[in-house]
FILUM-28459 format. One line per field, with one value per residue (C-alpha): residue in one letter; residue number from 1; z, x, y. Coordinates in nm, 3 decimals. Layout:
N
resn = c(A,...);
resi = c(NUM,...);
Z = c(Z,...);
X = c(X,...);
Y = c(Y,...);
END
This chain:
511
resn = c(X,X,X,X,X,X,X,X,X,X,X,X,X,X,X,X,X,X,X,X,X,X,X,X,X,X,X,X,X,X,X,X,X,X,X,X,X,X,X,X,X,X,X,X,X,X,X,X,X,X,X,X,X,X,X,X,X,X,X,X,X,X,X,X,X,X,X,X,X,X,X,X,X,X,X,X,X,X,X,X,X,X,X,X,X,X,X,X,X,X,X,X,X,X,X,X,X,X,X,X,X,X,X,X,X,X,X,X,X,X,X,X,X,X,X,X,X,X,X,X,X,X,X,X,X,X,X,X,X,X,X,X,X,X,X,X,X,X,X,X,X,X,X,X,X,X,X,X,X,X,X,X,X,X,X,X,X,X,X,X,X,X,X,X,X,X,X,X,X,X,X,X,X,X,X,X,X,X,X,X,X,X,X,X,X,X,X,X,X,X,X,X,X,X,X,X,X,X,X,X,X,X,X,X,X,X,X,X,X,X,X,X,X,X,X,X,X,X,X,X,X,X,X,X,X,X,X,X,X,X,X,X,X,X,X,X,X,X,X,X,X,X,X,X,X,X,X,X,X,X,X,X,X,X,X,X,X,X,X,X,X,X,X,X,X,X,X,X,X,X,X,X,X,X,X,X,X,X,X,X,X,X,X,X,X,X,X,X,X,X,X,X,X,X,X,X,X,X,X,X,X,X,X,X,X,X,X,X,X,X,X,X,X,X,X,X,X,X,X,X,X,X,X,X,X,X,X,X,X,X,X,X,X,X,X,X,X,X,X,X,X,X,X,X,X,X,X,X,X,X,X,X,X,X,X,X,X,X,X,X,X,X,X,X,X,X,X,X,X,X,X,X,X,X,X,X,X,X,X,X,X,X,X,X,X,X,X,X,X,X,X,X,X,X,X,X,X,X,X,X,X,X,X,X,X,X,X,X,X,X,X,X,X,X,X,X,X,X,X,X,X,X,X,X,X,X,X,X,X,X,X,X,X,X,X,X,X,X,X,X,X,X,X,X,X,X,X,X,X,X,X,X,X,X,X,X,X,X,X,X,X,X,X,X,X,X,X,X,X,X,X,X,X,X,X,X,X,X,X,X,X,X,X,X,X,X,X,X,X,X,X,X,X,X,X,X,X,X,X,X,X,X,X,X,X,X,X,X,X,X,X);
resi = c(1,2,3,4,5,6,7,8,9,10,11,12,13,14,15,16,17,18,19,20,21,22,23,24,25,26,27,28,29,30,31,32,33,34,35,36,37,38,39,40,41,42,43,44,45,46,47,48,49,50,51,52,53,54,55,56,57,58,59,60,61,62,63,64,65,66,67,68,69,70,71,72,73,74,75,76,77,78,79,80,81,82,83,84,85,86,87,88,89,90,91,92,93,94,95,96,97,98,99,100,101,102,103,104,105,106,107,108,109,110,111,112,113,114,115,116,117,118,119,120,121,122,123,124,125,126,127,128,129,130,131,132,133,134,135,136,137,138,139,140,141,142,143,144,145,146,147,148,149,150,151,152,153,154,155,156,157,158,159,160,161,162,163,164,165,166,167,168,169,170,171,172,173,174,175,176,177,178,179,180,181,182,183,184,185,186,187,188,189,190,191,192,193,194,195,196,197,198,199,200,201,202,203,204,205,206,207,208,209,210,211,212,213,214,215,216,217,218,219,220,221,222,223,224,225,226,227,228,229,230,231,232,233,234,235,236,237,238,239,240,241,242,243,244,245,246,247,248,249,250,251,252,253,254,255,256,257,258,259,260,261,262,263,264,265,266,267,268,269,270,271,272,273,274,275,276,277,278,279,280,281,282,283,284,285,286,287,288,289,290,291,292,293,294,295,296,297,298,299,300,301,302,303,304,305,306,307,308,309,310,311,312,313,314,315,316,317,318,319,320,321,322,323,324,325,326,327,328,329,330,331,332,333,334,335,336,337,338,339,340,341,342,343,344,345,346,347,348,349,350,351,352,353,354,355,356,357,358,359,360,361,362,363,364,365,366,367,368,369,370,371,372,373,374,375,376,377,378,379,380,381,382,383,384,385,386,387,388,389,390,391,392,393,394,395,396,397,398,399,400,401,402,403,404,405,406,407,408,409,410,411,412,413,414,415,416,417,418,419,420,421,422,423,424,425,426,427,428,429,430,431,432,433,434,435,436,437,438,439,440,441,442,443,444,445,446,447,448,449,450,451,452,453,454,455,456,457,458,459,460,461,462,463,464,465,466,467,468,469,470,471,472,473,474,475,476,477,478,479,480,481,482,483,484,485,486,487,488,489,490,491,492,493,494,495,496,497,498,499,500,501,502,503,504,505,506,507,508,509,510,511);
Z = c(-23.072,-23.341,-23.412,-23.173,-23.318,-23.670,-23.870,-24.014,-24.405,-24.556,-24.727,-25.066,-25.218,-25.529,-25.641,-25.231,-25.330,-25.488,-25.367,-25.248,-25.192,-24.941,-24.713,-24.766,-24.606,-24.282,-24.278,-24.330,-24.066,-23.798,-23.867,-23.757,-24.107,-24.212,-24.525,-24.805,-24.989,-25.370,-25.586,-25.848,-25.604,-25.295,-25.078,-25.143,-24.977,-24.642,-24.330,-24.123,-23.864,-23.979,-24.324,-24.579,-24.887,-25.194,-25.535,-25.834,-26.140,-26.282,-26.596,-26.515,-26.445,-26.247,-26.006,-25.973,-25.923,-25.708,-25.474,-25.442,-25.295,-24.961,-25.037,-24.974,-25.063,-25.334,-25.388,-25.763,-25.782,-26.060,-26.281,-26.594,-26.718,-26.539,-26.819,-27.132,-27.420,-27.474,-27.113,-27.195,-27.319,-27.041,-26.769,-26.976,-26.970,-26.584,-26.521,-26.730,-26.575,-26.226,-26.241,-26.410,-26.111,-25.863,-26.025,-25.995,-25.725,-25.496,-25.431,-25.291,-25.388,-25.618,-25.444,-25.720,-25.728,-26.028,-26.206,-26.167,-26.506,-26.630,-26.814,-27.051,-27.253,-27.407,-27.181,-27.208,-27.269,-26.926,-26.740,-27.000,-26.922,-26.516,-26.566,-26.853,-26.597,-26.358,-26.630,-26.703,-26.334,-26.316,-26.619,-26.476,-26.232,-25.901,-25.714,-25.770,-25.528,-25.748,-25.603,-25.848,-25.720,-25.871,-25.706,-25.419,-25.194,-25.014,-25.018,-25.285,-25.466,-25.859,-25.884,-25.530,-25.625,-25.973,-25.774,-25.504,-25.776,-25.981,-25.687,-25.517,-25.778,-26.057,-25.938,-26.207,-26.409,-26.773,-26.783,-27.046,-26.949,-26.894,-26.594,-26.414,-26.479,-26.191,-25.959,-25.638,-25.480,-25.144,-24.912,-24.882,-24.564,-24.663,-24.963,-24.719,-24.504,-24.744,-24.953,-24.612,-24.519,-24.795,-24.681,-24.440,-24.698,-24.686,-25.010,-25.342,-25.534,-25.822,-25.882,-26.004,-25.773,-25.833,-25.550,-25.658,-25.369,-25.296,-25.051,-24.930,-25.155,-25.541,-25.675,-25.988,-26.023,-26.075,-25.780,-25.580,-25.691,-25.526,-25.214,-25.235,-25.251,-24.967,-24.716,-24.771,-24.754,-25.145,-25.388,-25.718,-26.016,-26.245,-26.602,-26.817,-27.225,-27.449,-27.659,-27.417,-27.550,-27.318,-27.566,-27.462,-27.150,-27.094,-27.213,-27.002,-26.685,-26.745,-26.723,-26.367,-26.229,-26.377,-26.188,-26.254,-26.623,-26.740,-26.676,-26.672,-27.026,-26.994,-26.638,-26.802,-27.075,-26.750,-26.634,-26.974,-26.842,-26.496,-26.211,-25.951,-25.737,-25.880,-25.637,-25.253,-25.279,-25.065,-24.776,-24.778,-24.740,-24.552,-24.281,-24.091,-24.360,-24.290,-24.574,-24.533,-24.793,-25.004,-24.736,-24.484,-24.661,-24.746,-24.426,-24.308,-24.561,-24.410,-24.081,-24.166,-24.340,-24.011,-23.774,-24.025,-24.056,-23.722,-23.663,-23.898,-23.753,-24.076,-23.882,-23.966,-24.281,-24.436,-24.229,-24.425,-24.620,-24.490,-24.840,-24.865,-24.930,-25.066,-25.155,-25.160,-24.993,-25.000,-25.030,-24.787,-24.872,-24.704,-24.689,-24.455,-24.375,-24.099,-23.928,-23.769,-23.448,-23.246,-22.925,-22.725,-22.815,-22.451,-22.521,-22.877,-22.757,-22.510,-22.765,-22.947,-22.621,-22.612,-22.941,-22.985,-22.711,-22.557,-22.770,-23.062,-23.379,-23.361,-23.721,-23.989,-23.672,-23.871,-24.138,-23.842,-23.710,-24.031,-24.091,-23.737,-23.844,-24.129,-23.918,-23.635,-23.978,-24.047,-23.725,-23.659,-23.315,-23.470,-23.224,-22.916,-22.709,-22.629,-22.490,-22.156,-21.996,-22.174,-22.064,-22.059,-22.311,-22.220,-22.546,-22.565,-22.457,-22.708,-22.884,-23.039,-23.320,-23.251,-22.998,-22.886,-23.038,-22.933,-22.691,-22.641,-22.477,-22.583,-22.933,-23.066,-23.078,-23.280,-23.341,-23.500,-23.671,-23.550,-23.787,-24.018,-24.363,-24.653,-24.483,-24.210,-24.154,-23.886,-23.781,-23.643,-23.511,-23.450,-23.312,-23.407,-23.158,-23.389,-23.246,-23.283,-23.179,-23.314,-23.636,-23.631,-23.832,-23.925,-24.136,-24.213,-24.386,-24.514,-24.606,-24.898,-24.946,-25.285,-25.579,-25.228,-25.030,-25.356,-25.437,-25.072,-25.050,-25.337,-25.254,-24.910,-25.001,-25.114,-24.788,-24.612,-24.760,-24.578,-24.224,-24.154,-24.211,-24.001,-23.751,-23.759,-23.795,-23.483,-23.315,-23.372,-23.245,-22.888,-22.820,-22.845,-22.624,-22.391,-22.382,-22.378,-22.122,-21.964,-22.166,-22.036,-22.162,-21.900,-21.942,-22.095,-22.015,-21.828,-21.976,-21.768,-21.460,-21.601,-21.673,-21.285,-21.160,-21.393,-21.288,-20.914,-20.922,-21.094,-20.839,-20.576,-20.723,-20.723,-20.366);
X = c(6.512,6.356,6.679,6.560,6.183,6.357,6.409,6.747,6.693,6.946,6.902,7.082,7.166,7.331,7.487,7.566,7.841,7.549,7.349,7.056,7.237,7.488,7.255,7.022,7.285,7.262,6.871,6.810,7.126,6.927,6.651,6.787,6.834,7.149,7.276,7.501,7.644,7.773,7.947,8.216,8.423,8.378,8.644,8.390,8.107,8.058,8.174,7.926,8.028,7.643,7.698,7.912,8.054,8.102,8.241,7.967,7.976,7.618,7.740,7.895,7.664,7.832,7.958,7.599,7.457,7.732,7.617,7.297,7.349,7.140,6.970,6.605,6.495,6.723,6.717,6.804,6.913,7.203,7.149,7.428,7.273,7.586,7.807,7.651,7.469,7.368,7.210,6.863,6.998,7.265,7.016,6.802,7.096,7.156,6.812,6.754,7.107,6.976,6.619,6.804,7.007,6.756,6.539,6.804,6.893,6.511,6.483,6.192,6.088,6.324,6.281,6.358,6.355,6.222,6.021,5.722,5.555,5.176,5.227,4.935,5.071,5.460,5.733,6.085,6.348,6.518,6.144,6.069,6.338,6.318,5.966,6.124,6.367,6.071,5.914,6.233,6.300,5.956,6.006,6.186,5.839,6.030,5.824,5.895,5.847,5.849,5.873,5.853,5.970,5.980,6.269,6.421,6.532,6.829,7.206,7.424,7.049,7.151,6.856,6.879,7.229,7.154,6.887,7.121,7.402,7.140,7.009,7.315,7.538,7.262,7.073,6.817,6.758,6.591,6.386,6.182,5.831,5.789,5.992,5.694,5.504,5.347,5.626,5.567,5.915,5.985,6.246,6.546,6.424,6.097,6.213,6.464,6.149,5.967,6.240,6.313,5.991,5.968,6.114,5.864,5.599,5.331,5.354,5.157,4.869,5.020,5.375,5.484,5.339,5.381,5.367,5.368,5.539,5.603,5.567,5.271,5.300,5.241,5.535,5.700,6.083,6.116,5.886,6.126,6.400,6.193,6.179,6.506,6.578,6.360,6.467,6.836,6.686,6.812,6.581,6.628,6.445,6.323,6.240,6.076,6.097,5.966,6.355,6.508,6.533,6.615,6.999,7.004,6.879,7.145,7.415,7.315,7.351,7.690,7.793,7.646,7.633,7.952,7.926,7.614,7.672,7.624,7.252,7.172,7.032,6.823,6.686,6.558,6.361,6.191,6.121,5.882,5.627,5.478,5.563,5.251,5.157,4.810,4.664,4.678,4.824,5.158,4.964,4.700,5.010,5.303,5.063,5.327,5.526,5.418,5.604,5.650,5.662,5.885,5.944,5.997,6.193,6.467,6.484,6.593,6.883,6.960,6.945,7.099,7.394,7.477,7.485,7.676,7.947,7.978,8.065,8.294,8.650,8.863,9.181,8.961,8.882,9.168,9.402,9.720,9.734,9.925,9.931,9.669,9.323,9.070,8.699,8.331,8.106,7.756,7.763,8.014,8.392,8.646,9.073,9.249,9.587,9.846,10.143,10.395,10.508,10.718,10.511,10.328,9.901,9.868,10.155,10.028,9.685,9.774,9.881,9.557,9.354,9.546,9.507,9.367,9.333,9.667,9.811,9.754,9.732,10.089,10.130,10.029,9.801,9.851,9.584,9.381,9.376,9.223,8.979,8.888,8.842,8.630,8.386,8.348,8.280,7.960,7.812,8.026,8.200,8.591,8.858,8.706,8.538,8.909,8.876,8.694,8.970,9.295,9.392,9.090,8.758,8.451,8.206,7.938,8.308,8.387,8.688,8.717,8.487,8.452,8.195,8.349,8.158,8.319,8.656,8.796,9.093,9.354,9.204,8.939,8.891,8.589,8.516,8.184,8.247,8.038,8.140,7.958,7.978,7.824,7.726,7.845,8.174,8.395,8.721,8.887,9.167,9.258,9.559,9.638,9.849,10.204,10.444,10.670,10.482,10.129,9.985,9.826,9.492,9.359,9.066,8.809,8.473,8.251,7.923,7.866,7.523,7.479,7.680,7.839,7.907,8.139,8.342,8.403,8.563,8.774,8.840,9.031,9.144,9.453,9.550,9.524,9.827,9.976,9.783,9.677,10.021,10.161,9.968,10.045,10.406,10.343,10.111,10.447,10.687,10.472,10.451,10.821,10.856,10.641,10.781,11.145,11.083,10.933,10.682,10.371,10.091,10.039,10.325,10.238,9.902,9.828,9.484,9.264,9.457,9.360,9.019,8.953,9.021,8.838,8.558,8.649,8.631,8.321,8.174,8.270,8.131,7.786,7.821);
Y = c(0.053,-0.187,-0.341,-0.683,-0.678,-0.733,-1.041,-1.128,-0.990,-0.851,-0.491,-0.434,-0.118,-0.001,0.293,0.344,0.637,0.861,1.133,0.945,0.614,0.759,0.849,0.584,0.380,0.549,0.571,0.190,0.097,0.352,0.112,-0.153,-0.325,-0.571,-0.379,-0.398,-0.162,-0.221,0.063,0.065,0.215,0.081,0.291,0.553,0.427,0.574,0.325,0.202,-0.054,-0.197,-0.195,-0.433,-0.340,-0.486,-0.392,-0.401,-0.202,-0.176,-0.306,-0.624,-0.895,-1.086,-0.823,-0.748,-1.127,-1.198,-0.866,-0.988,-1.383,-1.369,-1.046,-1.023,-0.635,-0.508,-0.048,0.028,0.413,0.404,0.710,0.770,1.095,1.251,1.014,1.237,1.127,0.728,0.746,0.579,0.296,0.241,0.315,0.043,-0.220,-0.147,-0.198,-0.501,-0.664,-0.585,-0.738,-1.027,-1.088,-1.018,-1.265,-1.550,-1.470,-1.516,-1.160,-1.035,-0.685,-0.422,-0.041,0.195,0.561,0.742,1.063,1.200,1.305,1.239,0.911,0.974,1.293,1.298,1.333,1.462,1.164,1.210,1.204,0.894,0.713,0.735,0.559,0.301,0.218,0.097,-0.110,-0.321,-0.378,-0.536,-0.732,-1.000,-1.085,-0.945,-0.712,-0.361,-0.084,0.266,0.539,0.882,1.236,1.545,1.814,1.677,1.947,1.894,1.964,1.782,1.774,1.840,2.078,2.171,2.326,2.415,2.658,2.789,2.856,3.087,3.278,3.355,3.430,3.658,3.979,3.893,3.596,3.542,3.215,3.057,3.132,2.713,2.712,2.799,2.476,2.303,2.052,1.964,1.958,1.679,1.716,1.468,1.371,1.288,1.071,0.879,0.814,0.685,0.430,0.306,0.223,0.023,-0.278,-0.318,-0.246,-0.574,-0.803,-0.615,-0.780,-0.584,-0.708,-0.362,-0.059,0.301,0.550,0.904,1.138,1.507,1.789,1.996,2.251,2.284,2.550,2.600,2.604,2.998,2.970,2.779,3.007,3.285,3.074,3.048,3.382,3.485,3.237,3.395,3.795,3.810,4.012,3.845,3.970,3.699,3.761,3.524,3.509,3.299,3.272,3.046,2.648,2.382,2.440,2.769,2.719,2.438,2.634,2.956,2.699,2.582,2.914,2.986,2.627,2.423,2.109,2.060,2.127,1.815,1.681,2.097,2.087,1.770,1.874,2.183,1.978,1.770,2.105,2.195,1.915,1.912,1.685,1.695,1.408,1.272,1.030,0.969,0.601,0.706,0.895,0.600,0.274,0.488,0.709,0.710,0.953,1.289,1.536,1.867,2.182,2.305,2.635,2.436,2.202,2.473,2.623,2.250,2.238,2.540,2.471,2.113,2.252,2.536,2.209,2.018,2.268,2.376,1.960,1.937,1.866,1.961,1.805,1.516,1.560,1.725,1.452,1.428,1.697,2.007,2.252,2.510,2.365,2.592,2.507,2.529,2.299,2.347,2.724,2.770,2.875,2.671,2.782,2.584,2.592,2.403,2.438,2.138,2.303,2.038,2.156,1.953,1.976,2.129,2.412,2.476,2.548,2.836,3.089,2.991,3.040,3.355,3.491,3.890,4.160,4.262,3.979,4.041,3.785,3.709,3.870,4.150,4.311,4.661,4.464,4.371,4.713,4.851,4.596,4.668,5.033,4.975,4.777,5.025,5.257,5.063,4.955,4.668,4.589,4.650,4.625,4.779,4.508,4.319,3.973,3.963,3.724,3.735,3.380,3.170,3.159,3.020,2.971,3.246,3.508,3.807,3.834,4.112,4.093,3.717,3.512,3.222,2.961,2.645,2.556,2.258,2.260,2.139,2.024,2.272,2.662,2.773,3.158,3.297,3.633,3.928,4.170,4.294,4.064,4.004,3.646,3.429,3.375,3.158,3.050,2.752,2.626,2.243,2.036,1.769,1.519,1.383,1.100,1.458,1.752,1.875,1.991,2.352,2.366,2.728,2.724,2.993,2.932,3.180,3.148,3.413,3.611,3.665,3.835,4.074,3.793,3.569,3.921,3.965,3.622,3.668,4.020,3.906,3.544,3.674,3.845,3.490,3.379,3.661,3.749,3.362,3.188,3.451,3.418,3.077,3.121,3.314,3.039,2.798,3.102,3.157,2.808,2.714,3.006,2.875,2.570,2.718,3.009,3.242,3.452,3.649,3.392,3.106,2.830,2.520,2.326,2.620,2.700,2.475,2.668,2.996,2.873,2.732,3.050,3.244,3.020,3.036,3.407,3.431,3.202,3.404,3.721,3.525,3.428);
END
């Protein structure tokens, strides 16, 4: 760990609720840096035992010279193209207030994150004003660290999403013929690597240095929405025509990609002009920054986004709230639902731990029965396989047309589907302890393949008001049972007895 070899500076960053801010928070903590944290809305910011937080709207000047008192390396990432038109000259009033204060303030060195774009031809306003941005902060005489990216790839990415919104939801695509202009996408990963380094960076001769940064590969965007495509085994047909203005083209993504809606049209204009690293300055001053391509890069995201999920403890997250919560997170479709049984965590988890084979799903198991059928029908393993031990699950069991994925008795049951679908799908169920009882958590997640995979969600989402509250209903019913009586699924607590003899016996066979 670093942490010890370390001075004492202190680490500012704004805008620490934003995409790249959030997790630049974590990055420069893990380093061993003291940081702080300012955002308009602090109860945002993600909590870090290593990290202070203080409230500072980019407009207000003294909110922002008042976050900087100590502060020896200040980041600058506020962005208000997401706040509509009038964003050049807010960015420019942000910047100018925050070079101000960094200047009275003794700062050391401003990092800022910016555009790529060849500054000797005519750029588009939002690509002109990420580089005017740079040129303010060094106005003040602070050093400034500028760092300019073209696509970053990573989830929560604008054009990250704006890409995985296209492929997955349109069979083909019309694009004007200038989306395939040069860019030379970087990963989130490698951009974090870099801004954090940055502290560390020696003292510049030049008061205001530019480091140009991307991946190891040269694509266009319609070429990253082919990579896109093939990294999730879609076949996307994409058309180009020379009728499409960054209007139309702005318009056309606000129907597909609504949350993104707002900087869609003036991300497409950036996208007319190209954004390719010109000059070896970052490989030559951060060696030990080693990026990787734009391939690789999404298969990361990927890979980053399975681990991520399969983490997640919803009880967590969804802590509080006991209506139906339905949503989409990274690609992934999310309905979660509870249940306050007054069982004790130990009793509710046995009818959990017992759930399918002889047992059933405690409700509607006619509807399970024929979506059992229609698997068989098409390869899939349906009802057939059972459970392998009715009364104890180890992960890597069957269930029916489940693989135990994760158990954690009495708190956690996590089941990957084996079916076959239209994408990936799993279910989970979580207790949560209660001064009076536990709270049930039942939440499925799907992650949809294409156009199949979205109008196979919504095709069944209406049955899980039915099928998943009653088997919840029923989860509640067995448990009081259990609790109350006799009833043919161990008594309660009894699943870590079930599971020592399962184990026992299996031993024994070995032996």
């Amino acid at each position: 760990m670093e942490t010890a070899a370390r001075d004492n500076r202190l680490v500012l960053v704004n805008a620490a609720t934003g995409y790249i801010g959030s997790q630049l928070l974590v990055s420069l903590a893990s380093a061993g840096h003291r940081v702080r944290a300012s955002a308009r809305s602090p109860e945002k910011v993600k909590q870090l035992p290593e990290v202070e937080v203080v409230r500072a709207d980019a407009m207000d000047a003294a909110a922002v010279a008042a976050s900087m008192a100590g502060v020896d390396t200040a980041y600058y990432l506020v962005h208000t193209l997401g706040g509509g038109a009038g964003y050049v000259e807010r960015d420019r009033q942000a910047a100018g207030i925050f070079a101000e204060a960094a200047r009275e303030a003794g700062v050391s060195r401003i990092v800022y994150l910016g555009g790529l774009g060849d500054t000797s031809t005519a750029l588009s306003e939002h690509l002109a004003s990420r580089q005017e941005v740079g040129r303010v902060l060094a106005s003040t005489g602070v050093e400034v660290i500028e760092f300019r990216a073209s696509i970053v790839i990573g989830t929560g990415s604008t054009s990250f999403e704006m890409i995985r919104n296209l492929v997955e939801k349109l069979p083909a695509m019309t694009t004007p013929r200038w989306v395939r202009m040069d860019a030379q996408p970087i990963a989130i990963s490698d951009v974090l690597a870099y801004l954090t380094a940055a502290v560390d960076l020696p003292a510049r001769a030049d008061p205001h240095t530019v480091y140009e940064i991307g991946g190891t590969e040269i694509v266009s965007y319609s070429g990253l929405l082919r990579l896109y495509a093939a990294s999730r085994g879609l076949r996307r047909l994409i058309i180009p025509v020379p009728v499409l203005s960054p209007g139309l083209s702005g318009w056309w993504l606000y129907l597909f990609t609504p949350k993104e809606a707002t900087v869609g049209r003036q991300l497409t204009e950036s996208l007319r002009f190209p954004t390719v690293v010109s000059n070896d300055a970052a490989a030559r001053d951060f060696p030990q920054v080693r990026p990787i391509g734009a391939t690789e890069a999404i298969a990361r995201t990927f890979a980053g986004e399975d681990e991520s999920f399969a983490e997640t403890a919803w009880s967590d997250e969804f802590r509080g709230r006991t209506t139906p919560i339905s949503l989409v997170r990274a690609g992934r479709y999310v309905d979660s639902r509870t249940i306050h049984t007054g069982c004790p965590p130990e009793a509710a988890f046995d009818p959990i731990a017992c759930i399918g084979g002889e047992r059933g799903w405690y409700a509607f198991d006619t509807l399970w029965d024929i979506r059992g059928f229609f698997d068989i029908l098409v390869g899939g393993p349906g009802h057939r396989r059972g459970r392998r031990d009715q009364y104890a699950l180890v992960e890597g069991d069957y269930l029916e047309w489940w693989r135990v994925e994760t158990v954690r008795p009495p708190r956690l049951l996590r089941l990957h589907a084996e079916m076959r679908l239209p994408g990936a799908g799993w279910l989970q169920y979580e207790i949560e302890p209660l001064e009076e009882g536990a709270l049930v958590r039942q939440t499925a997640i799907f992650h949809a393949k294409g156009v199949l995979g979205r109008a196979y969600w919504y095709l069944v989402l209406p049955f899980h008001h039915f099928v998943f509250e009653g088997t919840l209903k029923g989860i509640d019913r067995e448990c009081r049972a259990l609790v109350e009586g006799p009833n043919t699924c161990p008594l309660p607590g009894a699943y870590g007895v079930a599971l020592d003899k399962r184990r026992s016996a299996e031993q024994d066979e070995a032996s």
